[in-house]
SETOR-40399 format. One record per residue (C-alpha): residue in one letter; x, y, z. Coordinates in steps of 0.5 Angstrom, whole numbers, padded with zeros to 4 digits, always signed. Each point is the difference from the previous one (the first is absolute). Example, Ala and Ser with C-alpha at 12.3 -4.5 7.8 and 13.67 -1.06 7.14 Angstrom:
2
a+0025-0009+0016/s+0002+0007-0002/
This chain:
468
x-0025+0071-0012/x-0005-0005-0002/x+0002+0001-0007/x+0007-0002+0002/x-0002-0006+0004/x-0003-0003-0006/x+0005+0001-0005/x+0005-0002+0005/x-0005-0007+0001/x+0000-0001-0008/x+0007+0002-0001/x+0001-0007+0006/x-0004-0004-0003/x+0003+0001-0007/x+0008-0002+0002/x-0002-0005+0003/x-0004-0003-0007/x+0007+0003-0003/x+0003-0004+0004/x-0004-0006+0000/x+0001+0001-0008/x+0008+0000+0000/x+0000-0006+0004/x-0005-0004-0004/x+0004+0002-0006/x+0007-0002+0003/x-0003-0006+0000/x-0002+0000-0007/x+0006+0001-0002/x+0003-0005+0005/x-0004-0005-0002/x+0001-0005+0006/x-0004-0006-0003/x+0005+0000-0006/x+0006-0003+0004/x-0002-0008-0001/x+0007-0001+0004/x-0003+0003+0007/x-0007+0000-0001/x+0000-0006+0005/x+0004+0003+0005/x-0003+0001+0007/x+0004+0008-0001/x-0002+0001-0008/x+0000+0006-0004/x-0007+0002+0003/x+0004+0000+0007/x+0006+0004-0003/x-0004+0005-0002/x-0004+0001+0006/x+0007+0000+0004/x+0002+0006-0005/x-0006+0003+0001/x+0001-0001+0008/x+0007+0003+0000/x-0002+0006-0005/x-0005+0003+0004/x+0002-0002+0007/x-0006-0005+0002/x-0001-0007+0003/x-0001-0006-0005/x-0007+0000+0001/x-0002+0007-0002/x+0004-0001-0006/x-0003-0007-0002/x-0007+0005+0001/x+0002+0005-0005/x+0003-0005-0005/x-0007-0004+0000/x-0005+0006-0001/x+0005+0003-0006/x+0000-0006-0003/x-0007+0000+0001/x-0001+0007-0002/x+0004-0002-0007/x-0003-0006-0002/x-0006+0000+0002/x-0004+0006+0003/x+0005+0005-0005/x-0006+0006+0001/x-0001+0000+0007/x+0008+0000+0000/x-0001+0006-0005/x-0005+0003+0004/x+0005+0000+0007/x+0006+0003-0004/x-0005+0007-0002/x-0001+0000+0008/x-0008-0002+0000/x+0000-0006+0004/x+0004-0002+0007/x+0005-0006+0002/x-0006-0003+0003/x-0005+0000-0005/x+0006-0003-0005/x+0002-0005+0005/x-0008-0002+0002/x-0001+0000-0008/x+0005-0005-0002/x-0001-0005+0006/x-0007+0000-0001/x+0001-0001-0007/x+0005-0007+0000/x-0004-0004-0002/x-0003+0002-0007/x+0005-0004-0005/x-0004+0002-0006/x+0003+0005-0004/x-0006+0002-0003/x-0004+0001+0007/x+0006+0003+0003/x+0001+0005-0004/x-0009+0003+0000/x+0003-0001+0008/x+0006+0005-0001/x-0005+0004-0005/x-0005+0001+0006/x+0005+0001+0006/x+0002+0006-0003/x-0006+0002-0001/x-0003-0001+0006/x+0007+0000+0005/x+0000+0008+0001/x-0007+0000+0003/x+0001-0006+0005/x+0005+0004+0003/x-0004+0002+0006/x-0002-0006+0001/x+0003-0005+0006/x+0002-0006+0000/x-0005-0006+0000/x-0005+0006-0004/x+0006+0000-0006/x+0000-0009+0001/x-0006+0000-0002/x+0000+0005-0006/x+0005-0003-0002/x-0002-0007+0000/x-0006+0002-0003/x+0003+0002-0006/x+0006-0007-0001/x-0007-0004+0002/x-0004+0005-0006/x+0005-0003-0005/x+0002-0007+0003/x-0002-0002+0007/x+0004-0006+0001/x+0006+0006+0000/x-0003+0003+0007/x+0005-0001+0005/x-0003-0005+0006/x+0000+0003+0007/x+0005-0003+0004/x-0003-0004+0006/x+0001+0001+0007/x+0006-0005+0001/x+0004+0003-0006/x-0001+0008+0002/x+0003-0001+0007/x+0007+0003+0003/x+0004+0001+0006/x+0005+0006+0000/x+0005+0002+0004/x+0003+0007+0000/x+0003+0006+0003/x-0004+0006+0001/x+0005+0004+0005/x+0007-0001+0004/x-0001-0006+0004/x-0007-0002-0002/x-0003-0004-0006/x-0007-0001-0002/x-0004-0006-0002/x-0005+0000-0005/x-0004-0006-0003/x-0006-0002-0003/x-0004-0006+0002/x-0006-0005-0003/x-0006+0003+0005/x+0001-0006+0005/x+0006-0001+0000/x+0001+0009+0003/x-0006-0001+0004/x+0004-0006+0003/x+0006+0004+0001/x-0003+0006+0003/x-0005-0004+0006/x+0006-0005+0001/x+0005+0007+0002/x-0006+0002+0004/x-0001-0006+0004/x+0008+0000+0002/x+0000+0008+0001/x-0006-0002+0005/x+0003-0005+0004/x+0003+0004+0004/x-0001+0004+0007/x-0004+0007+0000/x+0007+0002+0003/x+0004-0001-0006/x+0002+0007-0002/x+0001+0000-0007/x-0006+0002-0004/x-0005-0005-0005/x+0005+0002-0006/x+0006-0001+0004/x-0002-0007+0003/x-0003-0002-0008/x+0007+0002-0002/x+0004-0004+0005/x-0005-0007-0001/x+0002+0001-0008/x+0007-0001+0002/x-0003-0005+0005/x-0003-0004-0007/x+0007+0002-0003/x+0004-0004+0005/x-0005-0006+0000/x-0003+0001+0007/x-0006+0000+0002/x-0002+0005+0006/x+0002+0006+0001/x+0003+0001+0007/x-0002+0006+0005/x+0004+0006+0001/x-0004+0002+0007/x+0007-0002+0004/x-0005-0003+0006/x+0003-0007+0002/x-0007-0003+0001/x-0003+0003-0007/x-0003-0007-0003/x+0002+0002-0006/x+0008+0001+0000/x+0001-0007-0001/x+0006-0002-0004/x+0000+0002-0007/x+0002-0006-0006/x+0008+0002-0001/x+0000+0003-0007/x+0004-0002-0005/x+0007+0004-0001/x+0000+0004-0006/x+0007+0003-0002/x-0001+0008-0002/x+0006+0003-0003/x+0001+0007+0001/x+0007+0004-0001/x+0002+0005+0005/x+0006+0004+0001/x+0003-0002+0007/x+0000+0007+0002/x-0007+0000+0000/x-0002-0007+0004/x+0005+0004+0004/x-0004+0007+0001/x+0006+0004-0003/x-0005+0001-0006/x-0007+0000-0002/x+0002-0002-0007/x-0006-0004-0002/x+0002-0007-0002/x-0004-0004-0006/x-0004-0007-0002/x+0000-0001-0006/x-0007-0001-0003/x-0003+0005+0005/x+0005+0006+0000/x+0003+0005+0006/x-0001-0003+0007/x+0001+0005+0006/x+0006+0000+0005/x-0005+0000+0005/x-0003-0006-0002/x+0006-0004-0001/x+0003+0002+0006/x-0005-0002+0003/x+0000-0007-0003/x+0007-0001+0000/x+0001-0003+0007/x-0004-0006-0003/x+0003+0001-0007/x+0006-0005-0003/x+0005+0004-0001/x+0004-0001-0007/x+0006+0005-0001/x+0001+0001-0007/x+0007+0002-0002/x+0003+0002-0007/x+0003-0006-0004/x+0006-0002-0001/x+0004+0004-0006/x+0003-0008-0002/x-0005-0004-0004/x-0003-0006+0003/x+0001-0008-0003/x-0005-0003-0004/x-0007+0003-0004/x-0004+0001+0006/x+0001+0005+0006/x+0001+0000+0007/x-0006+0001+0004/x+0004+0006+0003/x+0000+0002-0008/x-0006-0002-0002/x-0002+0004+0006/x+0003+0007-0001/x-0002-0001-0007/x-0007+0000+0002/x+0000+0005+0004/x+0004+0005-0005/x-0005-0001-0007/x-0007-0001+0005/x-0003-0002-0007/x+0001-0002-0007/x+0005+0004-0004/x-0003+0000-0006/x-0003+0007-0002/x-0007+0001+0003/x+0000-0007+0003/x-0002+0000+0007/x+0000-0007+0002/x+0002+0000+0007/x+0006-0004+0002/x-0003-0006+0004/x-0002-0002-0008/x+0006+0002-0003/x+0006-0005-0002/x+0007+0003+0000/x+0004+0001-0007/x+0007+0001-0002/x+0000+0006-0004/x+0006-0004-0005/x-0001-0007+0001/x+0002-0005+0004/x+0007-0002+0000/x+0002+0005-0004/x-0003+0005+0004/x+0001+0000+0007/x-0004-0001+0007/x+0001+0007+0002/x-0004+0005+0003/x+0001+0004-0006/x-0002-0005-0005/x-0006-0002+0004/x-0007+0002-0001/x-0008-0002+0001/x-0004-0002-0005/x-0008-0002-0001/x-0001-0007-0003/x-0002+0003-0006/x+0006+0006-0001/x+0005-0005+0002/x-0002-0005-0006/x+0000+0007-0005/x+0006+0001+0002/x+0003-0006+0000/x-0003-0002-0008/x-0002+0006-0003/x+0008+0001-0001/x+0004+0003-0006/x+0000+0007-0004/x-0008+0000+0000/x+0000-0002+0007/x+0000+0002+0007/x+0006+0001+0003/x+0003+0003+0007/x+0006+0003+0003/x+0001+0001+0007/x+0003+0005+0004/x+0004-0002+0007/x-0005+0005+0004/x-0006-0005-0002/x-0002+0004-0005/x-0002-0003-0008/x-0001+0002-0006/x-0003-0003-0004/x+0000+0001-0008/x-0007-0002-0003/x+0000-0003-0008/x-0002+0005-0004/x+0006+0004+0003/x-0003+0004+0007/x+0004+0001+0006/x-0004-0001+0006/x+0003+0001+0007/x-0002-0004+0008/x+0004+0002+0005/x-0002-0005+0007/x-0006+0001+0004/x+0004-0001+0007/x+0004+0006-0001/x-0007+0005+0000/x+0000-0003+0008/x+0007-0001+0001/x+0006+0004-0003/x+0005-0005+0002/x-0004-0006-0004/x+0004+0004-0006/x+0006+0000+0001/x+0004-0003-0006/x+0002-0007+0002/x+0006+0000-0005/x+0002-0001-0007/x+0000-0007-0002/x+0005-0004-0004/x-0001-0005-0006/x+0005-0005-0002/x-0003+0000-0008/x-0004+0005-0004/x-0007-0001+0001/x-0002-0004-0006/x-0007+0000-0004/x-0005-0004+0002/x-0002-0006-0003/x-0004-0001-0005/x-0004-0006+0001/x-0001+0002+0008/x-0007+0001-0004/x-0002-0008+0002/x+0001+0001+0007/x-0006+0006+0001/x-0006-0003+0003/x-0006-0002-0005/x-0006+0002-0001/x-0005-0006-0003/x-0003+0005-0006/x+0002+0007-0002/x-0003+0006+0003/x-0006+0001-0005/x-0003-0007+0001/x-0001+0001+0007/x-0003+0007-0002/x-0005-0005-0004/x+0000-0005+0005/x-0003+0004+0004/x-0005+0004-0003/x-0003-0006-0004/x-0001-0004+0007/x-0003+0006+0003/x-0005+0001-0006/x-0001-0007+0001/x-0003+0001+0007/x-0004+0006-0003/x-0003-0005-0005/x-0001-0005+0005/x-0004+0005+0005/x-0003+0003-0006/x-0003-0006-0002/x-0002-0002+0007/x-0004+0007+0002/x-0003-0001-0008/x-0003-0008+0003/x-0001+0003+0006/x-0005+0006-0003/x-0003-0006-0005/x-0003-0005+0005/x-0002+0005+0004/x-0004+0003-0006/x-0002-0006-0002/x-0002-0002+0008/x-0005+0007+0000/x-0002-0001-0006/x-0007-0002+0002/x-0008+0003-0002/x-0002+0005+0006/x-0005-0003+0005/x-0006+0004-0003/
């Protein structure tokens, strides 16, 4: 068995070098740069080619912007680490903490004796943890070029707050804070959890939890629950600011004749019992299928709009999980030609409406829509990739075909100077690269510079004949 555990590790590692390989070949034979007439575009040919990749393999934009960078890397400027994750040796993480590590040596000559000693070194680091490979790591990029040593983030720049979901009805906040700034959170939350009675019956980690939403809504104490009148503490709270949630639901939910959970968009499920019990104080919006008739005009009703939100949920580009609050509605065949109609409606992010909207013709995207929301999209090397709306995995009825659409003339090709409306970039995608890089390394040799200064005053100041 253990045998069978450290092939199959091997033979993990080795597919994904494989392909990381295929990916940084794709790009090769693509050439992105090359395309002077898009190279300025805010969606060029280095989006377009994420955009695939995202659709191939069914992953967010993100992650596929992650692989696209270490093949390039693993190609261009570190080929036999690259060789050495396709033979299973090495790991994603050593591979990603390499190339990162190692984003700021520009001399090919230096990069390439960096490349040679990764390869050599990387299999025996693989135990190592993460701060212990940094420094291993960082030792050999500072033995042939200390200025290319990545400086460590300062604490206001590695600081997050994130909100997700972690069970039906309940999210989780994660976040990293500067150390004043966390100590100050925590003793403000203890403050207000200890303004209260000792006959308050929540628990310290409930009160904290209640005064966290106290902060959130702008009010400054936290009011009792001991439910005596003359407690001193139960004084009127600062009224909290109204905020909308929308949650969807069936009505036979809300009514007790189901326990069909509903969903908010963003967090997931959200149990029957908790929506019934928020729904005396809820705003009640029905939401009821459209009409088969197209509406007037380019944008859709608020009803419309409304239905369509709730049908997609998110972006309906492959891989694309873009919420719907950050989502724009498009017409699947543009506007006037196609109609405002549910049928030739459908969310797309910012970034995925411009692909869709520029990257047009035979080597382009493009995308048929079908009357129950689902849309297939044909990608430009030819692949068919199918979305089919989120809505309906809650709620069937979300599916129901709203109709055939009728088009008065034939869709005619897009315009091939549409080109001059796509939003700029100031300079193409390399020179940011390089901007960036080279201002980096500005900084490592300005704090080099100083710590050489500092460590010569201080020699020179010591340098002094011993009292003997």
């Amino acid at each position: 068995m253990i045998d069978a555990i450290t092939a199959a590790s091997r033979e993990q590692n080795a597919a994904c070098g494989r392909e990381l390989m295929a990916i940084g070949e794709l790009y090769a034979r693509r050439a992105p740069e090359d395309d002077e007439a898009r190279i300025c575009w805010a969606v060029d040919g280095h989006a377009n080619l994420v955009a695939e990749l995202s659709a191939a393999l069914n992953i967010s934009r993100g992650r596929a912007a992650a692989r696209l960078r270490l093949a390039i890397d693993l190609r261009e400027r570190l080929p036999k680490v690259g060789a050495l994750f396709a033979g299973g040796a090495i790991d994603y993480r050593m591979v990603t903490t390499l190339v990162n590590r190692a984003d700021l040596v520009t001399d090919p000559e230096w990069l390439a004796r960096l490349d040679e000693a990764f390869a050599r070194w990387a299999p025996t680091w693989m135990k190592l943890s993460g701060p212990k490979l940094y420094e291993r790591v960082d030792m050999w990029v500072e033995r042939f070029d200390p200025t290319g040593v990545r400086e460590p983030k300062t604490p206001s720049e590695d600081v997050y707050v994130e909100v997700g979901p972690i069970s039906p009805g309940v999210v989780g906040i994660w976040a990293r804070l500067a150390y004043q700034d966390g100590v100050a959170f925590d003793t403000r939350l203890d403050a207000m959890a200890s303004g209260v009675c000792r006959d308050d019956p929540r628990s310290k980690d409930q009160r904290r939890a209640d005064a966290l939403m106290a902060m959130a809504s702008g009010r400054t104490r936290l009011a009792c629950r001991c439910g005596a009148a003359d407690c001193p503490h139960r004084g009127p709270e600062t009224p909290a600011p109204r905020v909308v949630i929308n949650v969807i639901a069936e009505q036979a939910t809300l009514e007790g004749r189901s326990n069909d959970p509903g969903y908010l968009p963003g967090y997931g499920a959200v149990p029957a019992a908790l929506l019934r019990e928020q729904a005396p104080t809820a705003d009640v919006r029905l939401v009821t299928l459209p009409s088969p008739y197209p509406e007037d005009g380019y944008r859709p009703s608020a009803q419309l709009a409304r239905f369509v939100r709730m049908r997609d949920l998110t972006c309906r580009f492959p891989g694309c999980d873009v919420a719907a609050a950050h989502c724009q509605i498009d017409h699947t065949i543009p506007y006037p030609i196609g109609p405002t109609h549910p049928s030739n409606l459908k969310l797309l992010c910012v970034f995925h409406h411009l692909l869709k909207t520029f990257w047009t013709g035979p080597t382009g995207w493009a995308d048929l829509q079908l009357p129950d929301g689902t849309v297939v999209w044909r990608a430009p090397i030819g692949r068919m990739y199918t979305t089919r709306p989120a809505g309906a995995e809650f709620f069937a009825q979300l599916a129901r075909p709203t109709g055939e659409i009728r088009i008065s003339q034939h869709h005619r090709p897009d315009d091939i100077h549409r080109g001059v409306m796509m939003p700029r970039r100031k300079r193409p995608r390399a020179q940011d690269k390089a901007y960036r890089v080279a201002r980096e390394r500005r900084r490592n040799t300005e704090r080099l510079t100083a710590e050489e200064l500092f460590l010569a005053e201080r020699l020179a100041r010591d340098d002094e004949p011993p009292p003997f």
